[in-house]
C-alpha positions in Angstrom: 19.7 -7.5 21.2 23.3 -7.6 22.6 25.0 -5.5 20.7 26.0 -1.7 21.3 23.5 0.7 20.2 26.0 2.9 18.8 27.5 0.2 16.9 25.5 -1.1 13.6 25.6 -4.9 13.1 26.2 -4.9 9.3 25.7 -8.4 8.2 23.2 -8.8 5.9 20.6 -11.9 5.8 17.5 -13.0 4.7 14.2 -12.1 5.7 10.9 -13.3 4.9 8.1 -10.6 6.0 4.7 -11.5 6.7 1.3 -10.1 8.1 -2.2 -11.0 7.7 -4.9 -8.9 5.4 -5.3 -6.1 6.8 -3.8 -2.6 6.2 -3.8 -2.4 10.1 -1.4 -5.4 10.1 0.4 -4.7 6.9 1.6 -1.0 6.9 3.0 -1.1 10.5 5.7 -3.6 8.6 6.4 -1.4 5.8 8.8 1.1 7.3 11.0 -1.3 8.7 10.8 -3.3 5.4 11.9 -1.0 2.7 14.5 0.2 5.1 15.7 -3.8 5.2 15.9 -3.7 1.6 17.6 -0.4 1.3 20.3 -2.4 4.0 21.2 -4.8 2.1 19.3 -7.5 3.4 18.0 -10.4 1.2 13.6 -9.6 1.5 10.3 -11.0 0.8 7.1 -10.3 2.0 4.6 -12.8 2.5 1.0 -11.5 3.0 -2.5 -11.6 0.4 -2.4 -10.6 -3.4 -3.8 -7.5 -3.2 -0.7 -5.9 -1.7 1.6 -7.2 -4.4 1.9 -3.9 -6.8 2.3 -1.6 -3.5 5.2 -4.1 -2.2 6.8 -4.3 -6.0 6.7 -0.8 -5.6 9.2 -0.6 -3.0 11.7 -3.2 -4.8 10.5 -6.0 -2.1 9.4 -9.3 -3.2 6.0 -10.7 -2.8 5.2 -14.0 -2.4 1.0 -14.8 -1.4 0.1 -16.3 1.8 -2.8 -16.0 3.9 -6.5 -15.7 3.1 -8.6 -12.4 2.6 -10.0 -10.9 5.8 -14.0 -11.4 4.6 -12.9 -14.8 3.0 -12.2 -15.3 6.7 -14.8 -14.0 8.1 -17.2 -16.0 5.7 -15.8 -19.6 7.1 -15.7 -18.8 10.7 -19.4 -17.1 10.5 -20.5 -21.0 9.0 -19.9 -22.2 12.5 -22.6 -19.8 13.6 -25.9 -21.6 11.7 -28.5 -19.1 11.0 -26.1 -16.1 11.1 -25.4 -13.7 8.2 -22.9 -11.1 10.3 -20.6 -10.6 13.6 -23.5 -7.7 14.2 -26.1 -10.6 15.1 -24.2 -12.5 17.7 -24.3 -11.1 21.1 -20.6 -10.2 22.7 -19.5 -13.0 23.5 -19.8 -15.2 21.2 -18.8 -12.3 18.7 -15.7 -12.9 20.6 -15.7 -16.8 19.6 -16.3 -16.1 16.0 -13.3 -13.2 16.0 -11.1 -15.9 17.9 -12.2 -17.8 15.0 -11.2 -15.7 12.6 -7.5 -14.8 14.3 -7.0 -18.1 16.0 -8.2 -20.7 13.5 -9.4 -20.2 9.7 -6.4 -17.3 9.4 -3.7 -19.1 10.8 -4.6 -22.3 9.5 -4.3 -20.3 5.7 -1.1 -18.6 6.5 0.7 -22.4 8.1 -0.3 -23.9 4.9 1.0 -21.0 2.5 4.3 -20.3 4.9 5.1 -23.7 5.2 6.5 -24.4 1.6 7.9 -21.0 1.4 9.9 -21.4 4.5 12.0 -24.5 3.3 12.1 -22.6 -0.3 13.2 -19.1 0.8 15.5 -21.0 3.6 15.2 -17.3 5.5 17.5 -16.5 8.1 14.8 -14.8 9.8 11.3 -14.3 10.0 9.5 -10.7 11.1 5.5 -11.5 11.3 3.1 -9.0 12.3 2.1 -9.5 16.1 -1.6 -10.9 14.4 0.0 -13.5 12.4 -0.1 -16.2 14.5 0.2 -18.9 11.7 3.4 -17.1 10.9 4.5 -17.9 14.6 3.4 -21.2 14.1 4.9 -21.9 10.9 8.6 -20.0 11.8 8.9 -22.0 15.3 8.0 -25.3 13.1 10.9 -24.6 10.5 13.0 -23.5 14.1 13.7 -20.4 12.1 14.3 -17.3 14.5 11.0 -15.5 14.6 10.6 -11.4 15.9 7.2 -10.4 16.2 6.3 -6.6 14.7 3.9 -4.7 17.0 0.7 -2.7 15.4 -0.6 -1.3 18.1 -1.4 -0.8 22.1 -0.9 -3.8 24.3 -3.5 -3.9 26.9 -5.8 -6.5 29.2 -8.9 -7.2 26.7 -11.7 -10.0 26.3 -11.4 -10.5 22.3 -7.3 -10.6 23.2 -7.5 -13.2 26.1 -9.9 -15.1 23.8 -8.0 -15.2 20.8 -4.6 -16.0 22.8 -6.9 -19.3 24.0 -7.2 -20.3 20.9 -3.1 -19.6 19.8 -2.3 -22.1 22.3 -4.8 -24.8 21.0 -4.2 -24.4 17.6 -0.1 -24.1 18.7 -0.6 -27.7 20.6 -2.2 -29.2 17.5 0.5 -28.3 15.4 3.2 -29.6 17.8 3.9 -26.5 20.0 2.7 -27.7 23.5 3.3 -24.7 25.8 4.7 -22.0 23.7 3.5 -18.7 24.5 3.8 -15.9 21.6 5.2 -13.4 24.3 8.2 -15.3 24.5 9.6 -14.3 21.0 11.6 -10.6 20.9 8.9 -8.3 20.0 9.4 -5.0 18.1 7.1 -2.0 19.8 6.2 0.8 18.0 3.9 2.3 20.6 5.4 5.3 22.5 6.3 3.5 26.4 4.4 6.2 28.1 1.7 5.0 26.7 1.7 1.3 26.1 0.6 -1.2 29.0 3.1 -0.2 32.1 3.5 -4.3 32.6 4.3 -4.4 28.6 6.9 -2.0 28.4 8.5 -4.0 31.6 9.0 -7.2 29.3 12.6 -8.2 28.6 11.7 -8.9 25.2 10.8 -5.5 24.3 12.5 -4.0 22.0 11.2 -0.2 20.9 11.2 0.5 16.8 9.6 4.3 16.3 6.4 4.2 14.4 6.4 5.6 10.8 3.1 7.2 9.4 3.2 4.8 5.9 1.0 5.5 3.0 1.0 5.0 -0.7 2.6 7.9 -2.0 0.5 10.7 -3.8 0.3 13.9 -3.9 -2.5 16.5 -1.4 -4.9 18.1 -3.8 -4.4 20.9 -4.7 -7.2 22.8 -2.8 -5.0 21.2 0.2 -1.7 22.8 -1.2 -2.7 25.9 -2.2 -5.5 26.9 1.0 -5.0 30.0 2.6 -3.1 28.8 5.8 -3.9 31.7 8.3 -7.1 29.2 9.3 -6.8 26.1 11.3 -6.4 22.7 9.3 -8.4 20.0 10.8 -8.5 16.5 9.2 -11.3 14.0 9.4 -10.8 10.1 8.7 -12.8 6.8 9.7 -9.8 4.9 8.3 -10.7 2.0 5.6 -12.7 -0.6 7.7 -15.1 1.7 9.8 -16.6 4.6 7.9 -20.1 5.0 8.0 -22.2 8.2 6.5 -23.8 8.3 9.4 -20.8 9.1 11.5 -19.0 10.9 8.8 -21.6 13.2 8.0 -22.6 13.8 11.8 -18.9 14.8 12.1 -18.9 16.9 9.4 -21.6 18.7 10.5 -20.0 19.6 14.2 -16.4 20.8 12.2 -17.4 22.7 9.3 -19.3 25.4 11.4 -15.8 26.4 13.6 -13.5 28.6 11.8 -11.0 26.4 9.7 -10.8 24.4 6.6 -11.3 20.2 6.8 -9.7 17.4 4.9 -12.2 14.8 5.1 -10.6 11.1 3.7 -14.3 9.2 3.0 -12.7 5.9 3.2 -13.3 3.1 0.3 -16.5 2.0 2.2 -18.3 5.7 1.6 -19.5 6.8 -1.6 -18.5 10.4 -1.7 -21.9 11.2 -3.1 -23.6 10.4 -0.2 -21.5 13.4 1.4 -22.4 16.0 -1.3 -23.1 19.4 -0.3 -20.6 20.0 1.8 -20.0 23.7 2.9 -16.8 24.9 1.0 -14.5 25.4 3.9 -14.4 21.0 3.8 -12.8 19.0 1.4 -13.9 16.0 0.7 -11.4 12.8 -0.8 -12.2 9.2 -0.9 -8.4 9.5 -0.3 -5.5 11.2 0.6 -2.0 10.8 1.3 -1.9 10.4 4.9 1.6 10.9 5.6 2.0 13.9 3.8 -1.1 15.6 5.4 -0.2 15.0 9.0 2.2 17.7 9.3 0.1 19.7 8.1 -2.8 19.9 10.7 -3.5 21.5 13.3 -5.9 18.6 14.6 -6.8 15.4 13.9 -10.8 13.5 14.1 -10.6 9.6 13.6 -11.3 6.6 14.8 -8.7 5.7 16.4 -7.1 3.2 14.2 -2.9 2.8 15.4 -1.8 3.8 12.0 -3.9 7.5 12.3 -3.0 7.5 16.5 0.6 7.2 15.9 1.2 8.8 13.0 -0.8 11.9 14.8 1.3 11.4 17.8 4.3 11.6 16.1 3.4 14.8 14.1 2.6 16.3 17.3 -1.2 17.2 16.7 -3.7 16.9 19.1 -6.6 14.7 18.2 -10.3 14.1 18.9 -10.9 10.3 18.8 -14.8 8.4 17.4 -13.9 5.0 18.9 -15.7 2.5 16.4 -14.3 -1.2 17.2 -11.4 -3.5 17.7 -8.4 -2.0 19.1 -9.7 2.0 18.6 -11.1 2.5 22.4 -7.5 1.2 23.9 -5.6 3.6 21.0 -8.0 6.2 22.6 -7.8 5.9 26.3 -4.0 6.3 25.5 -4.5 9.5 23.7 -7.0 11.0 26.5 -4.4 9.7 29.2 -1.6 11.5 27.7 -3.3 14.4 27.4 -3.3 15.1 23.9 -6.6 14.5 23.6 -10.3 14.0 23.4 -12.6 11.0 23.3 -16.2 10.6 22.3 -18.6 7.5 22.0 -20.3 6.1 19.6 -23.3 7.0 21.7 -21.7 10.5 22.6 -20.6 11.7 19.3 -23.2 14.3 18.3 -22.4 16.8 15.7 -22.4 19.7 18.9 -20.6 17.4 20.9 -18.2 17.3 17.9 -17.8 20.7 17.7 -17.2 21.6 21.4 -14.5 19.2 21.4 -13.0 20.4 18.5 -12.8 24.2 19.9 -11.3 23.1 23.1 -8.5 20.9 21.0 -7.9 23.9 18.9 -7.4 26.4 21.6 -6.5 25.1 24.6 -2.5 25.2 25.1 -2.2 22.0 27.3 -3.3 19.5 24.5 -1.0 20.9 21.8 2.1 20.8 24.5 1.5 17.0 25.8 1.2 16.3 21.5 4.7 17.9 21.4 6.0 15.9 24.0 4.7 12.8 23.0 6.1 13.8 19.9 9.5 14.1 21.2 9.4 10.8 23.1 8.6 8.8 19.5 11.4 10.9 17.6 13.7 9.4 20.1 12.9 5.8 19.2 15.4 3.8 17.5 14.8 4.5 13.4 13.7 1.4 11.3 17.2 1.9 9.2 18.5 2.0 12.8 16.3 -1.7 13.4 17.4 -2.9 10.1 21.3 -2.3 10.5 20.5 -4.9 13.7 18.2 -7.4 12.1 21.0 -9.7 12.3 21.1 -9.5 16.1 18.2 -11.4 16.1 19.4 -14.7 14.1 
């Protein structure tokens, strides 16, 4: 990006948005989408049906492309004969069928839904979620200008190096021999302490601070109106990894220490499997994320990079249940920057949970390395900052 960082570009262009299903892959985009639109720029978003009302409600165009994540899941699992789930496959060939998923029966979707849209929209320039590589595809096929939008940590990992394989096959079938998807400017919202050292050395790199988004609502009002001289802690197993089991064994280990808990079930849980709570914990299948975060005083998840960053940012220390995916990299980064704890699947016992929790909550040094990882987001470039720039990029 050549120009002065002081000095806006102001020219205004069009921008087709797109990221796979997913809210993972989709809210990381948001921020620096509405803030597009508020610029002036020209914006659609490309992405599944089911995030059409939340885009209408930001003003932004949607337009469908791409294929529902258990759609997905569905095809790619038919080249496993005689399995029902990814549980049933041993790792690596769980690998093969999520390099299926990400580097075949996704992409394949999102080329042939892009594709028209491209030469309709005629877009000056494309920002796809780092995951979409059928969006890569499909931009570099048009020779649109294509910047990928980060969603997370960048480190060395099996599922990754697998699913790049597979990029570059499906890239030489459709007439991209060679191309790499690390040689497109890439937008990073991960703090550069933390990311991959080798990462932040790229001279594509280009840092965008991450925005805790959420559908707006507002915190019930047991939230609102609590009695504040207590600790806040809040409790979350994000919307594709909540289980009773760990919920309820989390629960447990918080709701004996001396503070009140926000506990967001996810759509996966049925809140009357958590019945009979004790009344210090609140239980939601929802709440509005954003507007909570400032409010705690710690934060129990799973590690997810929406819940890491948006904690980071707020400055609260966390405790992270590593489930899947990209949650054990999110949390080595939290325990390496010392804002932090980290527990196992096979670790995560209700007392184990509460021990953690005390020394989060009382300890000095975790609160201070939250604050100054804290600090180090706030000074990332803004996504109005990003946006006033987006025509840099064409």
């Amino acid at each position: 990006m050549p120009a002065d960082p002081e000095i806006p570009t102001l020219d205004h262009v069009r921008i087709l948005f797109s990221s796979i299903d997913g809210y993972g892959h989709t809210y990381p985009l948001l921020p620096l989408t509405s803030a597009a639109h508020r610029a002036g720029h020209e914006v659609v978003f490309a992405t599944v049906g089911h995030f059409a009302s939340l885009l209408k409600g930001l003003g932004v165009e949607h337009r469908v492309a791409g294929i529902p994540m258990g759609e997905a899941m569905g095809e790619a699992l038919r080249s496993f004969p005689g399995v029902t789930t990814p549980d049933e496959l041993e790792p690596q060939r769980r690998r093969e069928l999520i390099a299926g998923v990400f580097g075949s029966v996704v992409p394949r979707r999102v080329i042939d839904d892009l594709t028209p849209l491209l030469r309709e929209f005629e877009p000056d320039l494309v920002v796809a979620s780092a995951t979409s590589m059928g969006a890569v595809i499909a931009t570099k096929r048009a020779g649109i200008p294509l910047v990928r939008h980060g969603i997370g940590r960048m480190v060395a990992d099996p599922t990754l190096d697998t699913i790049k394989a597979a990029f570059t096959e499906l890239a030489t079938e459709f007439g991209l021999p060679g191309h790499r998807a690390d040689e497109d400017p890439y937008l990073d919202i991960y703090p550069p302490s933390l990311q991959g050292e080798e990462f932040v050395a790229s001279p594509n790199r280009y840092e965008l601070r991450p925005v805790a988004f959420a559908e707006s609502g507002e915190l019930p009002a047991r939230v609102r109106e609590r009695d504040r001289s207590r600790p806040l802690a809040y409790l979350t197993l994000g919307t594709a990894f909540g289980t009773v089991d760990v919920l309820r064994s989390a629960i447990d280990g918080l709701a004996g220490l001396d503070l009140d808990l926000v506990v967001a079930a996810g759509p996966s849980v049925d809140l009357g499997e958590l019945a009979g709570v004790p009344d210090n914990v609140f239980v939601e299948s929802w709440v509005a994320q954003a507007e909570l975060l400032p409010l705690t005083d710690l934060v129990v998840h799973h590690g997810g990079s929406g819940t890491t960053l948006g904690a980071l940012a707020a400055g609260v220390p966390q405790l992270v249940l590593p489930q899947g995916a990209d949650q054990f990299a999110n949390a080595d980064a939290v325990l390496g920057g010392g804002s932090g704890e980290r527990l196992t699947p096979g670790e995560a016992s209700a007392e184990a949970v509460a021990a953690q929790a005390k020394r989060l909550l009382t300890e000095d040094s975790f609160a201070a390395a939250a604050r100054r990882i804290a600090a180090e987001i706030a000074a990332m470039p803004s996504p109005e900052e990003i946006a006033e720039r987006l025509a840099d990029f064409t």
